[in-house]
N, C-alpha and C positions, 0 to 999 in steps of 0.2 A: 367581945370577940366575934359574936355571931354576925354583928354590926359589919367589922370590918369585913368578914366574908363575903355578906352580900355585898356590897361596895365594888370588893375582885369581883366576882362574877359578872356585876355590871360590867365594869371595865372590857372583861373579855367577848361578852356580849357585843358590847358596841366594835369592837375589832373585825369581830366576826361580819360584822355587817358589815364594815370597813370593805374587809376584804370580799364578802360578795359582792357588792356595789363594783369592786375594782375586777373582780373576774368578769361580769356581765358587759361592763367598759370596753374590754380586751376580746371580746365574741368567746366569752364561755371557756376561757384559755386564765389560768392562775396568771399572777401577777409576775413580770419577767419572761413570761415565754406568749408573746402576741406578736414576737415576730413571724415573715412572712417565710413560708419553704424557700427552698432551692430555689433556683428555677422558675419561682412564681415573682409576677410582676407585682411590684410596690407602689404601683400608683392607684390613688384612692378618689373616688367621685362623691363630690362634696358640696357642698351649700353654697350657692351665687350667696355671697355678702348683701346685704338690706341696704348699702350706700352704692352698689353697685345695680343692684336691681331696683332701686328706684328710679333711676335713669328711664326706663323700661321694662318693665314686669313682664311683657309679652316673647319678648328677646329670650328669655329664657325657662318660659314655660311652653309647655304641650298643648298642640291643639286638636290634634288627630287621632295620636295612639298614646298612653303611657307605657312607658319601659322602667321597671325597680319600682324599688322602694316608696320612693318622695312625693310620688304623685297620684301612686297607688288609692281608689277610692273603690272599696267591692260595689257590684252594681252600679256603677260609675260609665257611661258613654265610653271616654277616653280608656275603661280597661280592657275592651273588646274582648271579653273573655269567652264568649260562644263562638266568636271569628279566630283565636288562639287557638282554643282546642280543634278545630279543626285543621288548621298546621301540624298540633300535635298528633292528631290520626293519623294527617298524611305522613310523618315521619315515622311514627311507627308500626306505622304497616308497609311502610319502603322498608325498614329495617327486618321488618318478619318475610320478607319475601311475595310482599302484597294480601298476607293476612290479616282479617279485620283481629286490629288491638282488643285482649281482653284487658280485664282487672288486672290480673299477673301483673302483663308487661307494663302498666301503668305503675304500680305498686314499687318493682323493680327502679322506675327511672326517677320516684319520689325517695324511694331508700337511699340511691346513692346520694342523691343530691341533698338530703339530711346530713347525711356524714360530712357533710362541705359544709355545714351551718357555722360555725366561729371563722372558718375562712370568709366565707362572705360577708360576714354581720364586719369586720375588719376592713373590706374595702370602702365601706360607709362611712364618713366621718361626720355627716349629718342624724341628726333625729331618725330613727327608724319607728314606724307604727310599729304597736305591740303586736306582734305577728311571733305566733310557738314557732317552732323547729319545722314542723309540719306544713304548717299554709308558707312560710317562706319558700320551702320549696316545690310547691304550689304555684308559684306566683313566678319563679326563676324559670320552673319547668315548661310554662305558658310564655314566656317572654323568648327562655333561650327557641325553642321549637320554632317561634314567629320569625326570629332573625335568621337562621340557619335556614328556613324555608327560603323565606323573600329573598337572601342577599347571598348565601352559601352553596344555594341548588339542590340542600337535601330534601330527598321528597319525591326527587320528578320523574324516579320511574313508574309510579301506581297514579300517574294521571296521565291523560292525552292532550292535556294542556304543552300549549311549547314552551321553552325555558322565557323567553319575552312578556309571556302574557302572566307571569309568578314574579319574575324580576321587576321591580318599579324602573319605569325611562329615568335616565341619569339625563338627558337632552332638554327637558321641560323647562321652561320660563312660566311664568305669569301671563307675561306677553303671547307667547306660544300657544300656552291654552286657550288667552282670550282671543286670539285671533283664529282657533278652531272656533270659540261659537261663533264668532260676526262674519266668517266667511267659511261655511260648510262647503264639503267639493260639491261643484259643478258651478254652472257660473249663470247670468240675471238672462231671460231672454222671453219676449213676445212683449207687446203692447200692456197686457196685462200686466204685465212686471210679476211674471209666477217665476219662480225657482226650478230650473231644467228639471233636477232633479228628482228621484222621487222619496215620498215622504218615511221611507226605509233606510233611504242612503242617510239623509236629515239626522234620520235618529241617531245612527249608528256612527255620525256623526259626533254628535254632542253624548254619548255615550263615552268614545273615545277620548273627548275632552274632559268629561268627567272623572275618567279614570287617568286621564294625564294629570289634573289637577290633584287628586287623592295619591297620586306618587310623590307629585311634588312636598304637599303633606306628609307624608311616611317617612322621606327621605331626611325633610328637615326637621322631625321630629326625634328619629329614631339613630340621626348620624351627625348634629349638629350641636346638640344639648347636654349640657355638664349635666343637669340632673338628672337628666331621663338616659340613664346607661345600665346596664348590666355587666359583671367582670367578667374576662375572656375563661377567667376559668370555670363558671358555672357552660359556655359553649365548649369546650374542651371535652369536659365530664361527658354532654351529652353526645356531641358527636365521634367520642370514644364508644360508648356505650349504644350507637345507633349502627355503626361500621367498622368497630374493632381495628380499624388504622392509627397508627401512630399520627397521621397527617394531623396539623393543629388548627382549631378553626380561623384561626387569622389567617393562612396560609392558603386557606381556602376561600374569606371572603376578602383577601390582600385586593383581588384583581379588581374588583365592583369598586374598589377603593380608590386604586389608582384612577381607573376609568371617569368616574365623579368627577377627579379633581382637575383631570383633563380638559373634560368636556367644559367643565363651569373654570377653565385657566386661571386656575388657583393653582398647578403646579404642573409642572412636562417632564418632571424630572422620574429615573426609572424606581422601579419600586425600594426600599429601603431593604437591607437584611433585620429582619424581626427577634434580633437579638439585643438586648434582652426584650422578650414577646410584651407587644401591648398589652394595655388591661381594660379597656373598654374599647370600643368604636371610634369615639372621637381621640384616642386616644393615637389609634389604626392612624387616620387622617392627620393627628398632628407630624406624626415620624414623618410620612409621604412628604410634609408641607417641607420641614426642618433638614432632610437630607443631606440637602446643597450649603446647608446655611453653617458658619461653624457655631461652635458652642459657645466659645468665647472671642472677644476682640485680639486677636492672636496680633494685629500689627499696633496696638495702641502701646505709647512710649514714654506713657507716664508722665504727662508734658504738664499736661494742667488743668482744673476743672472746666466744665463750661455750661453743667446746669438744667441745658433746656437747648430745643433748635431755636433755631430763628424763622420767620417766614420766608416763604417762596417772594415777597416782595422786599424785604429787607436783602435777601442774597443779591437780588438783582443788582440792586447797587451796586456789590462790589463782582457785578459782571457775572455770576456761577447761572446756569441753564440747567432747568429740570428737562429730559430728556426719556420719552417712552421708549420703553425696551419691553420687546415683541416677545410676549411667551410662548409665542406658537412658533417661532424661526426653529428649526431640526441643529440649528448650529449652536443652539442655547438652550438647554436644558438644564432649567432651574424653577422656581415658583415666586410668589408676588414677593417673599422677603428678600429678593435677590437685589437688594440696592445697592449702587456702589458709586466710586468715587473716579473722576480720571480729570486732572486739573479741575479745570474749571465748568464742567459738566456731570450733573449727578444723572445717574441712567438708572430709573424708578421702573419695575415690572408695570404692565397697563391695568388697572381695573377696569374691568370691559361692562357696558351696560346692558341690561340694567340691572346687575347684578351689584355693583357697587355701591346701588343706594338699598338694597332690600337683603339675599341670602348673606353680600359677603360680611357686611356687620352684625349679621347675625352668629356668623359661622366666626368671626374675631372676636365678637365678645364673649361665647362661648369657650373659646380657647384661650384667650387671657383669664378666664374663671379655672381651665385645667391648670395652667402655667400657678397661678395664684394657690392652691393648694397640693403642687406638686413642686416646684419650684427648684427644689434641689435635683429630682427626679429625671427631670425635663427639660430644666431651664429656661430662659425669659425671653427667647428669641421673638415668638409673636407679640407679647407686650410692647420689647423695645423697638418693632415695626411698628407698634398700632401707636406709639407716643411719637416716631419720627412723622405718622403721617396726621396725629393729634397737631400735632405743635408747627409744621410747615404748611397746614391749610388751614389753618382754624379763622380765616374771614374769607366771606364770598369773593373778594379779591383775588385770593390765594387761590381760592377753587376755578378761578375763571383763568389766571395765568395756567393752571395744571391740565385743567379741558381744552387750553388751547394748543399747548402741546401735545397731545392727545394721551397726557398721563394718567388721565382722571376720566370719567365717560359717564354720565349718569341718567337718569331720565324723571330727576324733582323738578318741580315747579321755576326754582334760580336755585343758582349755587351758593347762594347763603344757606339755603335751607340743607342742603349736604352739608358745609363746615359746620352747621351745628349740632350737627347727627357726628362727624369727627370730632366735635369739640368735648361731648361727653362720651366718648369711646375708652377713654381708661380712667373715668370717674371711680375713685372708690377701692381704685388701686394700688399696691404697696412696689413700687418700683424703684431702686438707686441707680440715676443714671448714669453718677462717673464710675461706676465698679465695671471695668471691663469682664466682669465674669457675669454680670446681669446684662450690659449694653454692648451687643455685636455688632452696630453701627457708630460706637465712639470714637473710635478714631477717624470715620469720616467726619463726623463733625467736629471736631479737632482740627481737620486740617480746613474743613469751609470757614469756622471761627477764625482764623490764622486769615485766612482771604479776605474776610470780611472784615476783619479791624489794619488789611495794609492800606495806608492812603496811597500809594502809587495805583494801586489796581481800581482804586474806588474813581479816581480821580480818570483813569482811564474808561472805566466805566459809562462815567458822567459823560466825557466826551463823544463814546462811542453812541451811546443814547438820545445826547442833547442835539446834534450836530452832525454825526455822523448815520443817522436815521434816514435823511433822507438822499436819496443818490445825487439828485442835482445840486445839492451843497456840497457833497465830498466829490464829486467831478471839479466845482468851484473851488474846492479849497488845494485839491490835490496841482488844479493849474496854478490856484497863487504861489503855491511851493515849490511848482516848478519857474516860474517867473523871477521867485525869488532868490533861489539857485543859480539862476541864468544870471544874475543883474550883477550878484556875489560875484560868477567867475568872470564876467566883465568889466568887473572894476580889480579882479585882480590882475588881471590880463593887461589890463591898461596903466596899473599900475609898475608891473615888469618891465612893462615896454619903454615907460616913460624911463623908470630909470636904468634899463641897457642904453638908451639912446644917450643919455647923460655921459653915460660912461665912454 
């Protein structure tokens, strides 16, 4: 009897564990209740897959600043945590009326953001370092404070700083900045070949460059990357507790958002309603992109599978023109997933250089990583862009017919070396592409499949191509047709004639 006692006690033992193991899972929440509030957003920032980041490791790590969890290393360069607390002074002492922050008011914006601890450990579906309740939010209250600074504006009444030199340029290339160092203002002059300028302007130059470069950095660090996010609700908390306004922090960094997506024509379309409210940044950026775009293939008719696209040179045959469409025209406001179909010409948004070969696969394949772990959430819209433009460029051929209609714009080496940067673009990915509720470009390729297996169009095609290419043939051929038309109604003319005369 004692036997079997102990035995039950094991038993209940091991449940016991069961169940804390399954409470800790769900962020500190019993088992059954890990859903999310009201009102709070359900999407969760999660782990770039290992067959997806092996493509490129760097595409999806930080190199400037980390933000959350994942990348989190204390006394770590990328944690800027002495550059952070200084954001966080500045915010709360904008928030005390420009009095220097004690202990208190620190104390204060650690507590609330404790009380959020199973809410946040929830938005993670990746590995969390063992971080107590305490340094998590620690780490939230440093990251949210950095964001709201740099991208939100709070902050900027207790400095004399303007809102430009706190805000990172949204305007900055690669190019941009290197062409601040190799041509500083003023311009070459005397025999000597000295620099007009003086060696203050120089500086103050390349100063400027440096700090346009570290924006560039910030931006793509901090607005670009599935891993490196924090949820809108730990910015909420704080800038509830910083200004006691209901305003919500996406509402407030909505515009830096738009603007982004503008400047680098990733999208022209007007801001989205923030219902239901993002849950991180990149999050911000996907809505903007997806606005215009529908959720699902609303005109596909259930006709028949097809698989996969075809290339930009297989359509050619059967005559179809890839065609750029201007995302800067004021008459079209939409973003890059704006593709569409009209006969026999597909009108593809432009990706402008050189941004096509460096931020915007950065910023795609970060977004197919949101899509891929939010998927019901969000939907598959950028995926099933990043596989139409996978699968109709995937040879330097293809990239060379798309730059020559200026759909494609890049600045590599040849355009092989882009299709292969496309070609592993949704490596690693879980995508179905006849489910019109995953594929919102199905039924255009439906109806290009249909074009390209009719032989009358192909056949016409050929013609037009083979023979009709160059003008002095089709001037030659259009006179033989007329010659031969003339001869026709001549011999039937002569034929009437012969037999009225008979008659």
């Amino acid at each position: 009897m004692n036997h079997s006692v102990v035995v039950e006690m094991s038993s209940l033992s091991l449940a016991q564990q069961y169940f804390e193991r399954l409470r800790i899972i769900n962020g500190g929440s019993p088992a059954g209740h890990g859903q999310t509030h009201a009102g709070e957003p359900s999407v969760v920032i999660g782990r770039v897959v290992e067959m997806a980041r092996n493509m490129d490791e760097h595409e999806y790590d930080p190199h400037h600043v980390s933000i959350g969890p994942y990348h989190y290393r204390k006394g770590s360069p990328l944690a800027r945590e002495d550059h952070k607390l200084r954001h966080v002074e500045q915010l709360l002492a904008d928030a005390a009326g420009g009095a220097t922050p004690g202990p208190d008011d620190f104390k204060r914006y650690l507590a609330a953001l404790q009380l959020l601890d199973s809410r946040v450990r929830r938005c993670y579906t990746g590995e969390i370092p063992d971080m107590t309740a305490e340094e998590l939010a620690g780490m939230m209250l440093l990251d949210g404070c950095y964001i709201l600074v740099r991208f939100g504006h709070l902050g900027e009444s207790t400095t004399t700083a303007s809102r430009a030199e706190h805000t990172p340029a949204i305007s900055v290339t690669p190019e941009e900045a290197a062409g601040a160092i190799a041509a500083p203002n003023g311009t070459m002059a005397g025999e000597n070949g000295c620099v007009s300028t003086s060696v203050a302007s120089e500086t103050g130059s390349r100063r400027r460059s440096d700090r346009q470069m570290e924006d560039l950095a910030l931006v793509r660090d901090v607005w670009f990357l599935e891993e490196n996010q924090v949820p809108f609700l730990v910015l909420d908390e704080i800038q509830r507790l910083s200004t006691g306004g209901s305003t919500s922090a996406a509402t407030r960094i909505a515009p830096y958002a738009r603007e982004l997506l503008q400047r680098k024509l990733y999208s022209t379309a007007p801001s989205p309603r923030l219902e239901p409210p993002p849950g991180n940044l990149l999050h911000l950026l996907h809505m903007h992109m997806t606005s215009t775009t529908p959720r699902a293939d609303v005109g596909q008719d259930n006709g028949f599978a097809v698989g996969r696209w075809r290339t930009v040179t297989e359509y050619a045959t059967a005559g179809v023109e890839f065609t750029a469409r201007d995302l800067g025209a004021a008459c079209w406001p939409g973003s890059i997933l704006g593709v569409e179909q009209s006969g026999g010409t597909v009108l593809v948004p432009k990706l402008n250089a050189p941004t096509a070969a460096g931020q915007t696969l950065r910023l795609l394949r970060n977004l197919i990583a949101l899509e891929q772990h939010n998927a019901h959430e969000v939907g598959s819209r950028v995926t099933a862009y990043c596989t139409f433009l996978t699968q109709v460029a995937c040879t330097g051929g293809d990239v060379a017919r798309l730059s020559k209609a200026g759909v494609v714009s890049h600045s590599m080496g040849n355009d092989g070396e882009l299709a292969g940067h496309l070609a592993d673009l949704c490596k690693g990915n879980v995508f179905d592409f006849d489910d019109p509720r995953c594929n919102y470009l199905l039924s255009t390729c439906q109806a290009l499949e249909k074009r390209y297996k009719s032989r009358p169009r192909r056949w016409m095609a050929w013609l037009k191509r083979e023979h009709f290419s160059n003008p002095w043939v089709t001037v030659a051929l259009a006179a033989a047709a007329i010659t031969l038309a003339c001869g026709v109604v001549q011999a039937v003319f002569s034929v009437l004639s012969y037999k009225n005369g008979k008659n």
